[in-house]
C-alpha angles and dihedrals in degrees: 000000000000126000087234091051096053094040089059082053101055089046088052085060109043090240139112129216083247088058089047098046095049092044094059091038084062093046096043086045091048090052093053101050091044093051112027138056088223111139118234094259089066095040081056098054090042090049098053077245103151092216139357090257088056084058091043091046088049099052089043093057074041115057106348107254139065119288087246099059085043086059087052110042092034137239100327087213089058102256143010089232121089118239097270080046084246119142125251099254096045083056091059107054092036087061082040100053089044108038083226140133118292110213126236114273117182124300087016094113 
């Protein structure tokens, strides 16, 4: 695919590539911290996160507490998952291959 192509995509969707990619990073954290024993340090790394604090900084913007009180008190959306239980990035192509419509995740409102 094109840059242009998926850039008119994107458009078509009111999203950026940014939004999208944060949006996956939170779901794929949240995931993490909801099904692993990881520390922080490794979500970080599995995340493309530069340091544990950038994480920390990001859940907090998020969903307004650490990451370790969100591994304790659960997702506060109710689950990592979307609502087909598909993963973020499976969404997404398959809203790519298709030109079709991507369905709402959490925080892509």
């Amino acid at each position: 695919m094109s840059t242009r192509t998926l850039q008119r995509r994107l458009d078509e969707h009111a999203t950026t590539w940014s939004n999208e990619v944060e949006t996956v990073r939170r779901e794929q954290i949240t995931r993490l911290l909801h099904s692993t024993d990881l520390s922080i340090d490794a979500i970080a790394a599995r995340s493309d996160y530069a340091d544990a604090r950038a994480l920390r900084r990001a859940v907090q913007r998020w969903y307004n507490t650490t990451p370790a009180a969100l591994r304790h008190t659960g997702h506060p959306h109710g689950g990592a998952r979307t609502e087909r239980g598909d993963e973020p990035v499976q969404r997404w192509s398959r809203c790519v291959q298709s030109g079709g419509t991507r369905s709402a995740g959490p925080g892509t409102d």
